[in-house]
C-alpha positions as CSV (number, residue, x, y, z in Angstrom):
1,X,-16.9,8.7,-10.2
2,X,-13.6,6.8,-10.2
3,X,-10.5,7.9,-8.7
4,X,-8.7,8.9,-11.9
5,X,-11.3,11.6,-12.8
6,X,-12.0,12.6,-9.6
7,X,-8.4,13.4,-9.2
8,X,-8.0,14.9,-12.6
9,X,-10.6,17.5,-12.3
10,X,-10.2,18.6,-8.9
11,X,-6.2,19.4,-10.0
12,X,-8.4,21.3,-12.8
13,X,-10.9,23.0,-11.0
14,X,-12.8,22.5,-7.5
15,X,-15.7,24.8,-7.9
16,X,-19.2,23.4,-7.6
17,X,-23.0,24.9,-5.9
18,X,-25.2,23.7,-4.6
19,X,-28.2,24.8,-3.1
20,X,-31.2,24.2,-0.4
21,X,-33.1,27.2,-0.3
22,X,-30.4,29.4,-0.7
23,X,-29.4,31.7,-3.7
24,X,-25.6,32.5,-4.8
25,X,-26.0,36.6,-5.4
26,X,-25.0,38.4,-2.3
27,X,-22.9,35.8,-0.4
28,X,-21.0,37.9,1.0
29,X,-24.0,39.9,2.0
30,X,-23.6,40.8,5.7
31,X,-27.3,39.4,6.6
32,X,-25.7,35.9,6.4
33,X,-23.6,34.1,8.6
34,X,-20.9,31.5,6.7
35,X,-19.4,28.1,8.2
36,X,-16.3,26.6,6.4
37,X,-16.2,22.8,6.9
38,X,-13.1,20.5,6.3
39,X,-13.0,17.4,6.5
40,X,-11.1,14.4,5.8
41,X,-11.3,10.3,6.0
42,X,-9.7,7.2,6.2
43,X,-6.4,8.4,6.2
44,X,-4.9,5.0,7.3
45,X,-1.8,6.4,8.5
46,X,-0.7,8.1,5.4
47,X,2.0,10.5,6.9
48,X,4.0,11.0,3.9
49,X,3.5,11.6,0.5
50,X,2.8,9.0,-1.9
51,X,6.4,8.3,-3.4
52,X,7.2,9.1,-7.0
53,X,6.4,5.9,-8.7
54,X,4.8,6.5,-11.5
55,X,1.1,5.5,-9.9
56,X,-1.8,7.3,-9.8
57,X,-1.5,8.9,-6.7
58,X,2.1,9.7,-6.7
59,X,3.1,12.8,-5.3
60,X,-0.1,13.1,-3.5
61,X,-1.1,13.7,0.0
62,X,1.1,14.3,3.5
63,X,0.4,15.5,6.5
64,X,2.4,18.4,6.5
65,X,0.7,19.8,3.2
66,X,-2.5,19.3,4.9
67,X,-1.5,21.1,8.3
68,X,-0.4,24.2,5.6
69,X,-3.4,24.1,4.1
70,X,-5.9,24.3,7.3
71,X,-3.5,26.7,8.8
72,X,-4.2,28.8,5.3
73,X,-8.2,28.4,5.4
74,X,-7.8,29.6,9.5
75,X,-6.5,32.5,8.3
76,X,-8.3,33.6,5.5
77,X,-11.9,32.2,7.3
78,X,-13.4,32.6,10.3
79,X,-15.8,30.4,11.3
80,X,-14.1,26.6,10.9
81,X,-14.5,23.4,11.8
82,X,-12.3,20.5,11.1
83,X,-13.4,16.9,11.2
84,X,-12.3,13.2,10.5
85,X,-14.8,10.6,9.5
86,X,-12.4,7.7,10.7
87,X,-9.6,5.1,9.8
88,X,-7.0,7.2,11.5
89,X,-4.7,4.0,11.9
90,X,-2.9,1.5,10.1
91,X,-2.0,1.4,6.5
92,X,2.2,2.2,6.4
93,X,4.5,1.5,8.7
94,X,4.0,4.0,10.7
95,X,1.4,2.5,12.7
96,X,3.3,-0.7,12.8
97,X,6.6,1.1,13.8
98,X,4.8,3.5,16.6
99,X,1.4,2.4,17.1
100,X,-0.5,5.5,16.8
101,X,1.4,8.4,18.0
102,X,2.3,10.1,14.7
103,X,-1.4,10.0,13.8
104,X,-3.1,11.2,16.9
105,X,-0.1,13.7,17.8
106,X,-0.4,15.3,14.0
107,X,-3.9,15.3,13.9
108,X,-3.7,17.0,17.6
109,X,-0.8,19.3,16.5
110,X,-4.0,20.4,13.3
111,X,-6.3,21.0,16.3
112,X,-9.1,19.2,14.8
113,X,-12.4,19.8,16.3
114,X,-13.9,16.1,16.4
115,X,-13.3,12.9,14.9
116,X,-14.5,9.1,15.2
117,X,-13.6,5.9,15.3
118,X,-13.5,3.5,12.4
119,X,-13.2,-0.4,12.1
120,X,-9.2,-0.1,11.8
121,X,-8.8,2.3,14.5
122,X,-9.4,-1.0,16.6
123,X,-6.5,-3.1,15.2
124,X,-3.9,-2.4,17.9
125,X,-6.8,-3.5,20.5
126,X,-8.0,-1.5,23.3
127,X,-4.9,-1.7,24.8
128,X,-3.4,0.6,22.0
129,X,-6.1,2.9,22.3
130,X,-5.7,3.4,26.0
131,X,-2.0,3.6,25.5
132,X,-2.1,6.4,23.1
133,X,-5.1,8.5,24.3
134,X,-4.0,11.1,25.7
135,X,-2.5,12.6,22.7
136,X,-5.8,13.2,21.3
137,X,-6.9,16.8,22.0
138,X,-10.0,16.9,20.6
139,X,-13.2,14.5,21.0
140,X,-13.6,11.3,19.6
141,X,-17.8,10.1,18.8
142,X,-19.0,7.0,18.2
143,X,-23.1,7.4,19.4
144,X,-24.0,3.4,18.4
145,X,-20.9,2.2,20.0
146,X,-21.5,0.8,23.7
147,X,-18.2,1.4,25.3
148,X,-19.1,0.5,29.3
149,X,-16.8,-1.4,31.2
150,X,-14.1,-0.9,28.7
151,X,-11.1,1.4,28.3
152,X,-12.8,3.5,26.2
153,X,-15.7,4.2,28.9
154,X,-15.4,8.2,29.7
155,X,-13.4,8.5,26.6
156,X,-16.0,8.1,23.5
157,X,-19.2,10.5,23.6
158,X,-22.2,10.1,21.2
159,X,-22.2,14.3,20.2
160,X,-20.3,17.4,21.0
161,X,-22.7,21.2,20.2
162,X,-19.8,23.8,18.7
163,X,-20.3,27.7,18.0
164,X,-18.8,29.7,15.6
165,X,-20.3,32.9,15.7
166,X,-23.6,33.1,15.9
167,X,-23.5,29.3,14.4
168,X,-24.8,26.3,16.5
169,X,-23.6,23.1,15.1
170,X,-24.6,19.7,16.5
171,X,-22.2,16.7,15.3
172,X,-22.5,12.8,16.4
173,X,-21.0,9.8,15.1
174,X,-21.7,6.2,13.8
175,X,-19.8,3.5,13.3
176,X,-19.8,0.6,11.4
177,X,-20.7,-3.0,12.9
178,X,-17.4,-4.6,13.7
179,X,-18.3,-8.2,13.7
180,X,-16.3,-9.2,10.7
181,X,-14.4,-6.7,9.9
182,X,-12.5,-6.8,13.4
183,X,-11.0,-9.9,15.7
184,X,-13.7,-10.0,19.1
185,X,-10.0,-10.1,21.0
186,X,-9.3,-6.2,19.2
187,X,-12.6,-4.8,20.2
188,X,-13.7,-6.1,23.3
189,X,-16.6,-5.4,24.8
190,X,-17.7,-2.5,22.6
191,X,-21.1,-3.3,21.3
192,X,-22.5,-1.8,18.1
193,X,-26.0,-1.0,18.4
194,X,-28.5,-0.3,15.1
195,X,-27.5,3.2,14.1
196,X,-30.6,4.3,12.6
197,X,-32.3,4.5,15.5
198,X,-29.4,6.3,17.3
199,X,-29.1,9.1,14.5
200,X,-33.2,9.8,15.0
201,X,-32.9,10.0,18.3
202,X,-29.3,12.1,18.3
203,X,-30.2,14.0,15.8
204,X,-33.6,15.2,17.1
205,X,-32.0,15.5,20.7
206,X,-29.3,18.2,18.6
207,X,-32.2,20.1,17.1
208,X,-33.8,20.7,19.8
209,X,-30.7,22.0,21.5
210,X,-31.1,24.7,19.0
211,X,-28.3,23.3,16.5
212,X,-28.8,25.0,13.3
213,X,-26.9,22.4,11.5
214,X,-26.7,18.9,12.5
215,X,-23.7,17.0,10.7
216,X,-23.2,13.0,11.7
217,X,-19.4,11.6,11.2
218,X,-20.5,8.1,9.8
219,X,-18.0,5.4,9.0
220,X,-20.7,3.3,8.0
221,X,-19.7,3.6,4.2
222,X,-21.3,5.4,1.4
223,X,-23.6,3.1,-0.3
224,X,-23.7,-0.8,-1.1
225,X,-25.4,-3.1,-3.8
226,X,-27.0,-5.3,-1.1
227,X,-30.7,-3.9,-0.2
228,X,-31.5,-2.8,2.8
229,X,-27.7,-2.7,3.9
230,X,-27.3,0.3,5.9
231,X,-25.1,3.2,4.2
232,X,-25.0,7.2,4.4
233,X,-27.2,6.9,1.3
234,X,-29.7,4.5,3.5
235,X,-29.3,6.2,6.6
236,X,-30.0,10.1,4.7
237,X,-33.2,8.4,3.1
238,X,-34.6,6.8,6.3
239,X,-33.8,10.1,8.7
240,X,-35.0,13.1,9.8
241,X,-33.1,16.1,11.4
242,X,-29.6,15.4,10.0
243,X,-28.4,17.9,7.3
244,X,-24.5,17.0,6.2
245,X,-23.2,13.3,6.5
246,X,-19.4,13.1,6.2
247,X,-18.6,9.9,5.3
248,X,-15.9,7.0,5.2
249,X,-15.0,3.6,5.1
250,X,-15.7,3.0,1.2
251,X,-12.6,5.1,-0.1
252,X,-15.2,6.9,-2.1
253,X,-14.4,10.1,-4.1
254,X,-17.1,12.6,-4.0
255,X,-15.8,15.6,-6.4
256,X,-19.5,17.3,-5.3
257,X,-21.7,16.0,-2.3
258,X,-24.4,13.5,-3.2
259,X,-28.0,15.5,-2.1
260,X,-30.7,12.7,-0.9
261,X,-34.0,13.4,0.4
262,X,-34.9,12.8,3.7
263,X,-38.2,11.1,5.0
264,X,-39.4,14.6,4.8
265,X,-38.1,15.2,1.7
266,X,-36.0,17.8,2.3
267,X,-32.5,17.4,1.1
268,X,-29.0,15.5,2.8
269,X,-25.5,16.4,1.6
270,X,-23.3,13.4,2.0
271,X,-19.5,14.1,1.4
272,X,-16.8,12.0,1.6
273,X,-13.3,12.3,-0.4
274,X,-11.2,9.1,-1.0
275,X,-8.8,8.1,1.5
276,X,-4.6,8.6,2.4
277,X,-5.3,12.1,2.9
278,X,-4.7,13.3,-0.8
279,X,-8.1,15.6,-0.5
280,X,-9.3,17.7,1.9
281,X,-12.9,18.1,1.8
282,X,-14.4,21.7,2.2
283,X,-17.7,22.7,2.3
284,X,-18.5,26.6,2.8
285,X,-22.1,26.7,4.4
286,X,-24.0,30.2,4.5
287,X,-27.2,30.6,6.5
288,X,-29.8,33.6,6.2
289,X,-29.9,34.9,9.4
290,X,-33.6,33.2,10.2
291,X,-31.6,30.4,9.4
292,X,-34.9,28.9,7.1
293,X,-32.5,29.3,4.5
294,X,-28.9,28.0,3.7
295,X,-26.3,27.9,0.7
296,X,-23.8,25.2,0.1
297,X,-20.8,25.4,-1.8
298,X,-18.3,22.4,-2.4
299,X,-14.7,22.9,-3.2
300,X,-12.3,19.8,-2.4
301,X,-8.7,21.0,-2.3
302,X,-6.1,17.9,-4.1
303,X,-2.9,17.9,-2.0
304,X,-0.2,18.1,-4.0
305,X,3.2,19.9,-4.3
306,X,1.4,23.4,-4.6
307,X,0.3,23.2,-2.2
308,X,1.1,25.6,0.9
């Protein structure tokens, strides 16, 4: 779906179903337990709203409208947990002007649960990284990324196990391969490892840690023409154990998640909505409470100016 529908129908309407399992009568059934996920990607340092200029994303996004809207889900929901597939940084002035602290201060200030790094989170270096640190306040993950004996040793984790309620949620990350995309002087020695093989092993590790839902952050990108290349579409067909992918790097609009089987054949919801902020993904999750069973809704909220 292009960017022009996908941002005329979600101003319409942002209700879709979709199902593993699961039936919609009696969601509100007290024998269920319900997880709201947001999420959000590539941001690129999009504080503001997109100015009045006649484009196609005018009027759209800022951070502020998102921090009212979370704060508005909190309320009304609870059992949340906010995430960021990546590409924090770069893309206005911001990050040229103050290299990272408006990003990693608001995102902080929106207490997001976990986020991870993507290729352009690297472009002020290391150096940049360590600099502005400590105003993250919530964990960054990056499983395929080899961070020993750089500043980021200590800092980057491979997966974090959250509870909300009675709900036990595993995420991890992955990142995409840097070579190429970033200058060996910006990255250092971090060292990208296959991430296939990391996400069977992570993922199975979460499981049996009892997650009942396993989510990976992936900044590997959505899906490519070149065979074999990996993607969240690749890396959902040749996996076991992972249930949600929330992805980035590819800009891509998904109005409704993409469902892929598994090796197992048993279904993958891949989300991912655009970049610069202007959606925030949301995902309401319900599990029976043998948890053999789930529901998932989709409903991507457009930031705009009605936002509140």
């Amino acid at each position: 779906m292009n960017r022009r529908t996908f941002l005329h129908k979600t101003s319409i309407t942002a209700a879709g179903i979709l199902l593993s399992g699961g039936y919609l009568a009696g969601m509100n059934d007290p024998e269920r337990y319900k997880l709201t996920l947001l999420h959000t990607n590539d941001v690129h340092s999009r504080l503001d709203p997109f100015p009045m200029d006649g484009s196609r994303m005018q009027g759209l996004g800022g951070v502020a409208r998102r921090a009212a809207l979370i704060r508005k889900i909190r309320q009304e929901e609870p059992n949340v947990l906010l995430v960021d597939a990546g590409d924090m940084l770069q893309g206005t002035p911001y990050f040229n002007l103050f290299g990272g602290e408006p990003e990693f201060s608001s995102m902080s200030a929106m207490n997001y649960d976990v986020g991870i790094l993507g290729n352009h989170d690297f472009d002020g270096g290391l150096e940049l990284l360590d600099k502005q640190w400590h105003r993250l306040n919530f964990p960054i993950l990056n499983a395929n990324y080899r961070v020993a004996d750089t500043v980021l040793e200590g800092r980057v984790g491979d997966f974090e196990i959250f509870e909300r309620g009675p709900i036990r949620i595993g995420v991890f990350g992955l990142g995409i391969a840097l070579e190429g995309l970033v200058p060996a002087s910006l990255h250092g020695g971090v060292r990208y490892e296959d991430p296939l093989p990391v996400a069977q092993r992570t993922a199975r590790l979460l499981k049996k840690k009892g997650c009942h839902l396993v989510i990976c952050l992936s900044h590997l990108g959505f899906k490519y023409e070149q065979t074999g290349r990996i993607s969240d579409v690749v890396l959902a067909q040749k996996s076991e154990d992972i249930d949600l992918i929330i992805g980035g790097h590819t800009h891509t609009f998904l109005e409704q998640p993409e469902v892929v089987s598994n090796r197992l054949g048993q279904p993958v919801y891949i989300g991912q909505v655009g970049w610069a902020g202007t959606v925030l993904g949301r995902m309401d999750i319900w599990f029976e409470k043998n948890y053999k069973s789930t529901c998932v809704t989709c409903s991507p909220a457009l930031i705009n100016n009605a936002t509140n």
